[in-house]
ROTORFI-875442 format. One record per residue (C-alpha): residue number from 0; residue in three letters; chain; y, z, x. Coordinates in steps of 0.25 Angstrom, whole numbers. Layout:
% residues N
r nr = NUM, rest = Ala, kette = A, py = Y, pz = Z, px = X
...
This chain:
% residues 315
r nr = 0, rest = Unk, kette = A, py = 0, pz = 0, px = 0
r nr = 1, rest = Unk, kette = A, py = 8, pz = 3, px = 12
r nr = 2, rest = Unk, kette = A, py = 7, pz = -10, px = 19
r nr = 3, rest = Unk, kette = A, py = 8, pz = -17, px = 6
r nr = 4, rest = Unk, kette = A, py = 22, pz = -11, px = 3
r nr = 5, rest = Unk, kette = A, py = 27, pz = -14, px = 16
r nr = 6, rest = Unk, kette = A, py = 23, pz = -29, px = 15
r nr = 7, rest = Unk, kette = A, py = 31, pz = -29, px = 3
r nr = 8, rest = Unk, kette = A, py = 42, pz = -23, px = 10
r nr = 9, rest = Unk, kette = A, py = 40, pz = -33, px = 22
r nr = 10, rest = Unk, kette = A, py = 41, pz = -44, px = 11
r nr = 11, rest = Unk, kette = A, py = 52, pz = -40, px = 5
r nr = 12, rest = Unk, kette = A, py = 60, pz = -38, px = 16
r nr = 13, rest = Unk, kette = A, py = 56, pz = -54, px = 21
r nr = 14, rest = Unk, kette = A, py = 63, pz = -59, px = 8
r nr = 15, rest = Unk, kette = A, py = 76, pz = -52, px = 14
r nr = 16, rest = Unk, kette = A, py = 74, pz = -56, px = 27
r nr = 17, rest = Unk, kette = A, py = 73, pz = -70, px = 23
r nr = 18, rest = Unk, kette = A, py = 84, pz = -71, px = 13
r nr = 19, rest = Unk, kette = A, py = 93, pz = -67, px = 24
r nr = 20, rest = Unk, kette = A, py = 89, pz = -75, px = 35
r nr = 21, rest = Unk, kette = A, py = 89, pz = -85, px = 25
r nr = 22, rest = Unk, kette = A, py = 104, pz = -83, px = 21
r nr = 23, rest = Unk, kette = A, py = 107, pz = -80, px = 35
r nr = 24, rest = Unk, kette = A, py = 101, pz = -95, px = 38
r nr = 25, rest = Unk, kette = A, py = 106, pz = -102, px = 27
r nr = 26, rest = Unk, kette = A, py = 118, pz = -98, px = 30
r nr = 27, rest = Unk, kette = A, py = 119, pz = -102, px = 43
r nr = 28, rest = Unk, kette = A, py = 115, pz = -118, px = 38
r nr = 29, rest = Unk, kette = A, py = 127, pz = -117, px = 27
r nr = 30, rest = Unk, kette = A, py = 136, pz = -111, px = 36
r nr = 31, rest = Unk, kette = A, py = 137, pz = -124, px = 42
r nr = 32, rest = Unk, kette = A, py = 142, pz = -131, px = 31
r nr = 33, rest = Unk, kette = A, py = 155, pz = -129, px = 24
r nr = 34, rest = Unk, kette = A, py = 155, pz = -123, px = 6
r nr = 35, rest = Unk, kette = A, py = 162, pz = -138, px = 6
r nr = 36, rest = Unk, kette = A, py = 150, pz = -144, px = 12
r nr = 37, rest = Unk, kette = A, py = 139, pz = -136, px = 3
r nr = 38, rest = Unk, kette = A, py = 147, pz = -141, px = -9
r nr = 39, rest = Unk, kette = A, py = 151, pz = -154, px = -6
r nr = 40, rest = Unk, kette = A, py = 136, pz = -155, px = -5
r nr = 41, rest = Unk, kette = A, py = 134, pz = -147, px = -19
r nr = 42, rest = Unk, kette = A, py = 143, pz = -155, px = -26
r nr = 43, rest = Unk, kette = A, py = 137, pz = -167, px = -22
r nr = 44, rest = Unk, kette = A, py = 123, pz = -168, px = -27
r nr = 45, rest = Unk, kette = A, py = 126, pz = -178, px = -37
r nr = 46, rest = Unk, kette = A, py = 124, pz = -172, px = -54
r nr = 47, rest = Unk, kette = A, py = 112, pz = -181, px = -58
r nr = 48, rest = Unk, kette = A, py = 104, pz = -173, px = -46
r nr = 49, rest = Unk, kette = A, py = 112, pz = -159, px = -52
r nr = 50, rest = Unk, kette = A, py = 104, pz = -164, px = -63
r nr = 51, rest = Unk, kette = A, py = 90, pz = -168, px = -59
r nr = 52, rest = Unk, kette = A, py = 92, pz = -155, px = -51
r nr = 53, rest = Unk, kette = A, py = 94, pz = -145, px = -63
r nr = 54, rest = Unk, kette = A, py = 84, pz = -154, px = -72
r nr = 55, rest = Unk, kette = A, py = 73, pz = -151, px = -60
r nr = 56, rest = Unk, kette = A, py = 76, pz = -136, px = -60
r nr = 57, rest = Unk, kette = A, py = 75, pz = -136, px = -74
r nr = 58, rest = Unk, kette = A, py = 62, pz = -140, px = -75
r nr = 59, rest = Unk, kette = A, py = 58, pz = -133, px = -63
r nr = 60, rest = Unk, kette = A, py = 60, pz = -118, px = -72
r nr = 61, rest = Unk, kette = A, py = 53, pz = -124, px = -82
r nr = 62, rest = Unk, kette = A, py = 40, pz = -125, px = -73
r nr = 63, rest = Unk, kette = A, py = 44, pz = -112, px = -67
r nr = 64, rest = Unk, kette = A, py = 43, pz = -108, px = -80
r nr = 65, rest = Unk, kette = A, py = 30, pz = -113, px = -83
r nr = 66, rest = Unk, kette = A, py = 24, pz = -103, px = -71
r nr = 67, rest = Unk, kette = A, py = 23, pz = -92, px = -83
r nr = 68, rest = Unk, kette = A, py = 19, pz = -101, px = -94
r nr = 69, rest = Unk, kette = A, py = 8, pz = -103, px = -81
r nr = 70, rest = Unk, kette = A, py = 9, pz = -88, px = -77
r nr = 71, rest = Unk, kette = A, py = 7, pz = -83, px = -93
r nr = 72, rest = Unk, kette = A, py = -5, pz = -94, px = -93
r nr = 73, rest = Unk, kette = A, py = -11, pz = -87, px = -81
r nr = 74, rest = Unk, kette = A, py = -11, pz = -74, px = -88
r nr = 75, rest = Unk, kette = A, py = -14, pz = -80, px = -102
r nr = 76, rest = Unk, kette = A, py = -3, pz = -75, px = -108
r nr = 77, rest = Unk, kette = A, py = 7, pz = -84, px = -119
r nr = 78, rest = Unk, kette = A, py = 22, pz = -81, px = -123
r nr = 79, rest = Unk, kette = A, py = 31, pz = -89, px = -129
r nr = 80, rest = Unk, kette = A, py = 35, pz = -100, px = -120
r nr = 81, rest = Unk, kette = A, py = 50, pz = -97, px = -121
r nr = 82, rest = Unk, kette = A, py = 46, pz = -84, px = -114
r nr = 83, rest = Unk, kette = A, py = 38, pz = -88, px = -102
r nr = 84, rest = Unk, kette = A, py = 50, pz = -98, px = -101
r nr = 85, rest = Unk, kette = A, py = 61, pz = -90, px = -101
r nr = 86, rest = Unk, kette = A, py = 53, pz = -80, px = -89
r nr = 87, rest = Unk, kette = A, py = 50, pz = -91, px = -81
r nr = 88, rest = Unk, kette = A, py = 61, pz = -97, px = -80
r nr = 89, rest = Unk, kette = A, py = 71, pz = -83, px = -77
r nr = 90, rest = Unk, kette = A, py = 59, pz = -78, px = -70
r nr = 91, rest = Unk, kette = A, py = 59, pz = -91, px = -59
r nr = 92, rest = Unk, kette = A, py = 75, pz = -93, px = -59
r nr = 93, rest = Unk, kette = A, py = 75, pz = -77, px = -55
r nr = 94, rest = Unk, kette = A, py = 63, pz = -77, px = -45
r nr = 95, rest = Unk, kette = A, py = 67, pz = -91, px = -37
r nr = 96, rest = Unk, kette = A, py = 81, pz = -83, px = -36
r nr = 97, rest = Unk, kette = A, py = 76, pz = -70, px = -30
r nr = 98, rest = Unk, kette = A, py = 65, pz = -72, px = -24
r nr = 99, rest = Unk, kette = A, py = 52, pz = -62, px = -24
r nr = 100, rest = Unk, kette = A, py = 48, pz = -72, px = -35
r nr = 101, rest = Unk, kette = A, py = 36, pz = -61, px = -39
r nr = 102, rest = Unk, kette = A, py = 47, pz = -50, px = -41
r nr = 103, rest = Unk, kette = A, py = 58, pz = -58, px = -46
r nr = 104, rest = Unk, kette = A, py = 51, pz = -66, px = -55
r nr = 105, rest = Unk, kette = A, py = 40, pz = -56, px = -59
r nr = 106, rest = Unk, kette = A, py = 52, pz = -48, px = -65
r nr = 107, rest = Unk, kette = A, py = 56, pz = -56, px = -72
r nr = 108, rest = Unk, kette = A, py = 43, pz = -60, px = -79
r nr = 109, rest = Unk, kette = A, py = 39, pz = -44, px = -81
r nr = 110, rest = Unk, kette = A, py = 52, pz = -43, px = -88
r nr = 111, rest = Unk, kette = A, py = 48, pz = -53, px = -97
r nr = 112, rest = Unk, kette = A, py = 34, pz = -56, px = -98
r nr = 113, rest = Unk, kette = A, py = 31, pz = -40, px = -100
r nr = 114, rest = Unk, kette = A, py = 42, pz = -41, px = -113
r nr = 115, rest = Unk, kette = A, py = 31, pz = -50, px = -119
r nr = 116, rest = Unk, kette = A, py = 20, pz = -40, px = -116
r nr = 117, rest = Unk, kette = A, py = 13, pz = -46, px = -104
r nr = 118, rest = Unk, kette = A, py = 8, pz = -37, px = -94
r nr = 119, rest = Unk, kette = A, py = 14, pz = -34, px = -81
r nr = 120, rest = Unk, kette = A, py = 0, pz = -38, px = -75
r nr = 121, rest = Unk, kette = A, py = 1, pz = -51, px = -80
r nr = 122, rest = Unk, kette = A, py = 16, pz = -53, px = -75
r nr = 123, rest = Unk, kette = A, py = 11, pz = -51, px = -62
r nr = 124, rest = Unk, kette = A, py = -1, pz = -61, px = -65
r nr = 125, rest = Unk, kette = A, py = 10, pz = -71, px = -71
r nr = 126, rest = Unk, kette = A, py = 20, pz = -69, px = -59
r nr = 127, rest = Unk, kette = A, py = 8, pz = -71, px = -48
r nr = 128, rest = Unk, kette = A, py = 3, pz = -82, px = -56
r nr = 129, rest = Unk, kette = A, py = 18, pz = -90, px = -57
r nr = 130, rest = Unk, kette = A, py = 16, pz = -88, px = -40
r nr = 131, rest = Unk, kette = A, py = 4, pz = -95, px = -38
r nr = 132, rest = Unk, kette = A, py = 9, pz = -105, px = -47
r nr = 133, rest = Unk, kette = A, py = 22, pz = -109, px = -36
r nr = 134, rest = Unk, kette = A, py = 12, pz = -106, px = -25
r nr = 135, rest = Unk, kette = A, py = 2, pz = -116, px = -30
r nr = 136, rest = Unk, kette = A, py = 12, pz = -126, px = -34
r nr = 137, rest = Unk, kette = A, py = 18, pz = -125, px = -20
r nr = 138, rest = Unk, kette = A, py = 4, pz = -128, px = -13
r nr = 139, rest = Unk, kette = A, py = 2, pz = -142, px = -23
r nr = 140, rest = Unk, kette = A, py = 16, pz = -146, px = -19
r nr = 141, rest = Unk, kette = A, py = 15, pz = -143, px = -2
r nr = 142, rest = Unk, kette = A, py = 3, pz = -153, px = -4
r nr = 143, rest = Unk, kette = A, py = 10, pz = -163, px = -12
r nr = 144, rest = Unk, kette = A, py = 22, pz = -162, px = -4
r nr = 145, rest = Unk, kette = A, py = 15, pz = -164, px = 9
r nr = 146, rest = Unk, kette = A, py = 7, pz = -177, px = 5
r nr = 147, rest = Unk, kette = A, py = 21, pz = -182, px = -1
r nr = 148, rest = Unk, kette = A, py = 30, pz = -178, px = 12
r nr = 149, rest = Unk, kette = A, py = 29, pz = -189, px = 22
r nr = 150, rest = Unk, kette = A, py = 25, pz = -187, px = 36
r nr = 151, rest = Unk, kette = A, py = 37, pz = -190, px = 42
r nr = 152, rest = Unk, kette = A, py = 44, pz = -179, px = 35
r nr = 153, rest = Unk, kette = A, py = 38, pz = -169, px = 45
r nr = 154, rest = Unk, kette = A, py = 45, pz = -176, px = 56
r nr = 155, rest = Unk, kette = A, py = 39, pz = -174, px = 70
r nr = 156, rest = Unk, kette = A, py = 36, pz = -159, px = 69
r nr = 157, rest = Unk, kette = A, py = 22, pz = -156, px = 71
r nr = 158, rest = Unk, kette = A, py = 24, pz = -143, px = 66
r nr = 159, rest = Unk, kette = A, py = 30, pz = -146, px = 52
r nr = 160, rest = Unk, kette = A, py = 19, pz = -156, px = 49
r nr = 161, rest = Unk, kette = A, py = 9, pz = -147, px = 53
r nr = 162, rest = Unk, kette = A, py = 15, pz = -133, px = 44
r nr = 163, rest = Unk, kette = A, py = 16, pz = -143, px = 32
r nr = 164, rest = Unk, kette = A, py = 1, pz = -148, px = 33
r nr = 165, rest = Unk, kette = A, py = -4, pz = -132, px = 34
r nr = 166, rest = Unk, kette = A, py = 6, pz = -129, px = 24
r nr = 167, rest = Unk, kette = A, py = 1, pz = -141, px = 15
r nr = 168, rest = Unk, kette = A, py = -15, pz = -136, px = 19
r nr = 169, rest = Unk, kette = A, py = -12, pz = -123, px = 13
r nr = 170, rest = Unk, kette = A, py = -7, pz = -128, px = 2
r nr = 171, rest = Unk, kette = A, py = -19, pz = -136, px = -2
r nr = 172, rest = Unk, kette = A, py = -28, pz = -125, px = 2
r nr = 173, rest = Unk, kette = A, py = -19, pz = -113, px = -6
r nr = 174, rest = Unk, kette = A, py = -20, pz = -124, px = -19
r nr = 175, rest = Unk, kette = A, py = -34, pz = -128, px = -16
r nr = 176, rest = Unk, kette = A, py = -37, pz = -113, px = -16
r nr = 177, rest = Unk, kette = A, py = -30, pz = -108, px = -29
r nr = 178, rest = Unk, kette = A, py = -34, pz = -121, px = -38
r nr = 179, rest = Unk, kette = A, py = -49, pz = -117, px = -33
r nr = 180, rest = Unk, kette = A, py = -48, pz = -103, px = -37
r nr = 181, rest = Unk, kette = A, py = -43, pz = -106, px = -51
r nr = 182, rest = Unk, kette = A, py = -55, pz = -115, px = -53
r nr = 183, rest = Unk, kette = A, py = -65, pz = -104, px = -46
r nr = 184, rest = Unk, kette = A, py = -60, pz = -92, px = -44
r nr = 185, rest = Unk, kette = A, py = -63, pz = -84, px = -57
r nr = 186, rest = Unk, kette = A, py = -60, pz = -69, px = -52
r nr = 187, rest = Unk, kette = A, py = -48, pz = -59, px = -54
r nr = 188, rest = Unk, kette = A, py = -40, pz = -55, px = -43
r nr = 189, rest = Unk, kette = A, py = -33, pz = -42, px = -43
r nr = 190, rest = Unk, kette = A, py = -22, pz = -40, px = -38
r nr = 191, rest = Unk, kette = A, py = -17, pz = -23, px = -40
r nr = 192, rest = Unk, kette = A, py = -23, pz = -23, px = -53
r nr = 193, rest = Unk, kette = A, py = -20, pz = -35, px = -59
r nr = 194, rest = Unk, kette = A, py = -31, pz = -45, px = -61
r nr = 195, rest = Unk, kette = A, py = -27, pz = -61, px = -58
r nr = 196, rest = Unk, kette = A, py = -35, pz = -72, px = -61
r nr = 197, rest = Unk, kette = A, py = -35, pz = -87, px = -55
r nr = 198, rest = Unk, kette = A, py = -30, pz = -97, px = -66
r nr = 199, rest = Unk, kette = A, py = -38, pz = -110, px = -68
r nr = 200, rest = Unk, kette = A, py = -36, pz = -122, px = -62
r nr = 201, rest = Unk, kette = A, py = -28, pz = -128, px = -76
r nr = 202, rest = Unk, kette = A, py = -18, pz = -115, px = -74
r nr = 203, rest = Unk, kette = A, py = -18, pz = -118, px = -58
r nr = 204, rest = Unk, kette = A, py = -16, pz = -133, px = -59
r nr = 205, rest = Unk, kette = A, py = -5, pz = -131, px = -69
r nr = 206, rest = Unk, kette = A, py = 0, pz = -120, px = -58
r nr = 207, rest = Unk, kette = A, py = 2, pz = -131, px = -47
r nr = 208, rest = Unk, kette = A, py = 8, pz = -140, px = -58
r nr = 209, rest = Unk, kette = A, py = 18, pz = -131, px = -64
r nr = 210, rest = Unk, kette = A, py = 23, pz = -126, px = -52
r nr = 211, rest = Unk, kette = A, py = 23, pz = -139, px = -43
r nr = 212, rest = Unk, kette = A, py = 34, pz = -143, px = -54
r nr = 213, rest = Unk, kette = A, py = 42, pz = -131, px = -53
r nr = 214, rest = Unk, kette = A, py = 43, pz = -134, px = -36
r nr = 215, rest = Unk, kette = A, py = 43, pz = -149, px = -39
r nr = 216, rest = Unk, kette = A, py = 56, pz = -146, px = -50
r nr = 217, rest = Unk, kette = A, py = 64, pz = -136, px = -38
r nr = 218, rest = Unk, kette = A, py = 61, pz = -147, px = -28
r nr = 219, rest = Unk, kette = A, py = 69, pz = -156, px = -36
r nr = 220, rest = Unk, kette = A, py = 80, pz = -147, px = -37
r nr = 221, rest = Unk, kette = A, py = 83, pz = -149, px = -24
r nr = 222, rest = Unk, kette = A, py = 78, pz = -163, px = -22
r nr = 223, rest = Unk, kette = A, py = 88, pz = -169, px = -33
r nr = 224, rest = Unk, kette = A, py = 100, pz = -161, px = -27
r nr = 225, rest = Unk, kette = A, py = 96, pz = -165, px = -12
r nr = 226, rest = Unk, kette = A, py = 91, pz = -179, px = -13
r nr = 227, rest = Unk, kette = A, py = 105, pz = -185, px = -15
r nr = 228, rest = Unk, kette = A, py = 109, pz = -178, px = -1
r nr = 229, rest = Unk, kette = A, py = 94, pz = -181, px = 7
r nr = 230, rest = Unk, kette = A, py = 85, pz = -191, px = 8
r nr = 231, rest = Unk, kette = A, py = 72, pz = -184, px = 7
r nr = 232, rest = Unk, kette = A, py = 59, pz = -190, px = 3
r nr = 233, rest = Unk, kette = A, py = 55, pz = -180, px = -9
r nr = 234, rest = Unk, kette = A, py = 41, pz = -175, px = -4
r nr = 235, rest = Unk, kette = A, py = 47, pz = -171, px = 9
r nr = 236, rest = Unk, kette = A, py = 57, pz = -164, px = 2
r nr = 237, rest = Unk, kette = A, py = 47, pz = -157, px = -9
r nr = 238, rest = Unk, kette = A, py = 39, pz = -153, px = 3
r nr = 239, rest = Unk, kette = A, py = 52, pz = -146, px = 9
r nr = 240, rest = Unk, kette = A, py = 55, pz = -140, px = -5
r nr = 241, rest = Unk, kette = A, py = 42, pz = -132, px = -6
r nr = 242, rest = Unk, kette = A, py = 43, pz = -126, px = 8
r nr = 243, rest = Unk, kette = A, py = 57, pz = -122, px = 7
r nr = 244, rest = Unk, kette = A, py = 53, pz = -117, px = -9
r nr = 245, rest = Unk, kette = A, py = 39, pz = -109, px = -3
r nr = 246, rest = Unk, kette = A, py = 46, pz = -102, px = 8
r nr = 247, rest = Unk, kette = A, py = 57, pz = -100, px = -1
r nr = 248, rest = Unk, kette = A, py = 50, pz = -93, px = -12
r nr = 249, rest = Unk, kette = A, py = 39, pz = -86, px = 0
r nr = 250, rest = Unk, kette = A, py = 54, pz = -80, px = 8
r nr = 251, rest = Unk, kette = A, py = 56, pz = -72, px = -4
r nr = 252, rest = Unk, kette = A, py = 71, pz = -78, px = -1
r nr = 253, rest = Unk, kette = A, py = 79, pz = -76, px = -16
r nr = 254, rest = Unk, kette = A, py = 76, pz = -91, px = -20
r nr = 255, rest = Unk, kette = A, py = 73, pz = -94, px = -7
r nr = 256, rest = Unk, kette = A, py = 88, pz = -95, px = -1
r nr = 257, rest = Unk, kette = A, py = 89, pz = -100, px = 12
r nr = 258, rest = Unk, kette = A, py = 75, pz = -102, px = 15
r nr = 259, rest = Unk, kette = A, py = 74, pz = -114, px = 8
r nr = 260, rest = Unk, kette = A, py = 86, pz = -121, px = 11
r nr = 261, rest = Unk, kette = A, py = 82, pz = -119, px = 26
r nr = 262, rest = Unk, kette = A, py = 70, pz = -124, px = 24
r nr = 263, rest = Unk, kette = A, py = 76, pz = -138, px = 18
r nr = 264, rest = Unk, kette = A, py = 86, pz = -138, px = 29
r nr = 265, rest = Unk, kette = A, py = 75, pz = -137, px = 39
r nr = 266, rest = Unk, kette = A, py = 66, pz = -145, px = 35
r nr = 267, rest = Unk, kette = A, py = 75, pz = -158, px = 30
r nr = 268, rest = Unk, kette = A, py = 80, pz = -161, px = 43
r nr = 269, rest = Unk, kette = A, py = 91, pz = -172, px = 48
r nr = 270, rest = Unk, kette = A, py = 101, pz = -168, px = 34
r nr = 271, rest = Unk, kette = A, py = 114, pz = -168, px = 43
r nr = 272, rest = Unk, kette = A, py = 122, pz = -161, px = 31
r nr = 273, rest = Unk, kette = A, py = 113, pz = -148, px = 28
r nr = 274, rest = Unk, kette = A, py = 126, pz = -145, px = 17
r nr = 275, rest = Unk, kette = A, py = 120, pz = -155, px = 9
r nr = 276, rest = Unk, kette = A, py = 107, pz = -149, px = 9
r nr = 277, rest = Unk, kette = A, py = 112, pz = -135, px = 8
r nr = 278, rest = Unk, kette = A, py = 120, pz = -141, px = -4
r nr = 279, rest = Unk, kette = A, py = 106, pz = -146, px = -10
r nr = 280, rest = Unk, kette = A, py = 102, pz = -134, px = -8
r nr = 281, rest = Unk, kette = A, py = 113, pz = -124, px = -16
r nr = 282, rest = Unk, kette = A, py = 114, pz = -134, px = -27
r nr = 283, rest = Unk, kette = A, py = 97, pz = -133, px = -27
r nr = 284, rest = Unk, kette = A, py = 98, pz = -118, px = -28
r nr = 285, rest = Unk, kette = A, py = 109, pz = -117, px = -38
r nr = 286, rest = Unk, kette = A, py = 102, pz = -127, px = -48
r nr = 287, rest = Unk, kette = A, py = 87, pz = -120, px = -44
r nr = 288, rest = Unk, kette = A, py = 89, pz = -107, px = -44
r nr = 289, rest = Unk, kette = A, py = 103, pz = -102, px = -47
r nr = 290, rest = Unk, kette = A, py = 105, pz = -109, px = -61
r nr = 291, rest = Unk, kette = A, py = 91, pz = -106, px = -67
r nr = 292, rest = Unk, kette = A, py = 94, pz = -92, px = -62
r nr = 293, rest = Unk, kette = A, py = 107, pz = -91, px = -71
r nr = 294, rest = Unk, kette = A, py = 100, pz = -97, px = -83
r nr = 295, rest = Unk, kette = A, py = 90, pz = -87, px = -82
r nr = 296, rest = Unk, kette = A, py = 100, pz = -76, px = -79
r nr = 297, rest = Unk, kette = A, py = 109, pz = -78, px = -93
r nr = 298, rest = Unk, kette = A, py = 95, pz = -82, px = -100
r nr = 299, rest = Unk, kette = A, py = 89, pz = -69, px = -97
r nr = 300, rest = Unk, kette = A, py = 101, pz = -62, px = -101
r nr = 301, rest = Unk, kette = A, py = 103, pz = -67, px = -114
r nr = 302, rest = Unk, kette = A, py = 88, pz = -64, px = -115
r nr = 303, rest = Unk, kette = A, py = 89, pz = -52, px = -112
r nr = 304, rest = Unk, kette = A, py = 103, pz = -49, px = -121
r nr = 305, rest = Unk, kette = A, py = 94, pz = -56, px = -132
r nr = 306, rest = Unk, kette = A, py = 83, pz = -46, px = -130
r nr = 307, rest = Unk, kette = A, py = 91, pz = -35, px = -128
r nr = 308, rest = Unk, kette = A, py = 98, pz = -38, px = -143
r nr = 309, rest = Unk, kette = A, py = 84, pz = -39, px = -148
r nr = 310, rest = Unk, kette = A, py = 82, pz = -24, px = -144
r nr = 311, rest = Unk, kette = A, py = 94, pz = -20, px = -149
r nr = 312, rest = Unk, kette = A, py = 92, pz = -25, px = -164
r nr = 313, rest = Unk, kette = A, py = 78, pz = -19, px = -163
r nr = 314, rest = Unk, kette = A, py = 82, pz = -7, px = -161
């Protein structure tokens, strides 16, 4: 118990440690730009790509949604749809903000999964279960994304080629493992007291295919604001996205800051204007993550006002 509470701490501390080295680095890349330059670059991503932009993040919280439909299917629970609906959606728009997905995100869905009289046991299943669900979806998209990024992408570094081919065998192996164990592996695991199950393979599939469109949705975010600065081939970028969104999420960074907007300015080399890119980059995270986190803020308040009246006349 010891050693387990001072991993936690060790943890912990890590997400800070990382969320200031990476402020402390992205920093010193926009220092050397002007505010002029960063808005100049803003303002000129052109309003139809605005628009394929906030159409792309739209549908992405709606497959981020779908996790619980998913999550609740795992547990073999229904609810109205407008309510799995309104938990994903606040749930995911507060957890890709603040990081610590589990803690973050599980909050949220105990404060409103446990209103409609599930158990906090299966909260925990349903919030294990939406993990997986990203997890696997990353794995089928390293392995799409490195049949589709060309070899010259790699450039002439040995090493790069060689740490996205191991990357890529893990992922067929870590897929290869979980779609096998939801065809054969029939017995519980238990995990302090609560019981989990592997789902079968039509629930696991639906997994890789649910949660590849909510990365593949995020991705083009980014792509439709950047594409009209960088000519990039679209599998070398969706390669790039993923390891920047993986190490992102696995930084325990708040949304990731910093270590993703390193990540593509290391890895797309020869862009002589890095404002633009940085520019991309902002206008990404306002549309991604900031404006679904203010709809979810003045939703959930004027739910919350609404079931607070509700008491009120009650009583």
């Amino acid at each position: 118990m010891k050693s387990s509470s001072v991993i936690n701490k060790i943890i912990s501390w890590l997400g800070l440690f990382f969320f200031v080295l990476a402020v402390y680095m992205i920093y010193s890349q926009l220092s050397k730009y002007s505010l002029d330059d960063l808005k100049e670059a803003i303002c000129s991503i052109p309003n139809k790509n605005l628009i394929y932009a906030l159409i792309a993040s739209f549908l992405g919280y709606i497959a981020l949604s779908t996790y619980d439909y998913l999550a609740l299917e795992y547990i073999k629970k229904k609810i109205a749809a407008w309510k799995w609906i309104l938990t994903g959606f606040i749930g995911f728009s507060v957890s890709n903000n603040a990081g610590h997905a589990i803690v973050s995100g599980g909050a949220v869905r105990y404060r409103f999964y446990s209103r409609w009289n599930i158990a906090p046991g299966n909260i925990v299943k349903m919030v294990t279960f939406s993990g997986f669900t990203y997890l696997v979806a990353c794995f089928f998209l390293i392995i799409v994304g490195y049949v589709l990024t060309p070899s010259q992408a790699y450039g002439d570094s040995a090493s790069t080629r060689m740490s996205t081919l191991i990357t890529t065998l893990l992922s067929i192996v870590g897929l290869a493992i979980y779609l096998w164990a939801s065809l054969y592996y029939k017995k519980h695991i238990t995990i302090k007291g609560i019981k989990f199950h592997m789902p079968n393979i039509k629930l696991a599939l639906k997994q890789v295919f649910i949660g590849s469109i909510d990365i593949v949705m995020a991705s083009l975010v980014l792509y439709s604001v950047l594409i009209c600065f960088i000519e990039i081939d679209f599998g070398v970028f969706m390669g790039t996205f993923i390891i920047a969104k993986v190490l992102g999420v696995y930084s325990q960074v708040p949304g990731g800051l910093g270590v993703f907007e390193l990540v593509f300015a290391n890895v797309l080399p020869g862009q002589d204007n890095q404002a633009i890119l940085f520019g991309a980059l902002i206008a990404y995270r306002i549309i991604y993550y900031l404006l679904p986190l203010v709809i979810s803020g003045i939703v959930l308040f004027i739910y919350e006002y609404i079931k607070a009246d509700e008491k009120l006349e009650e009583a």
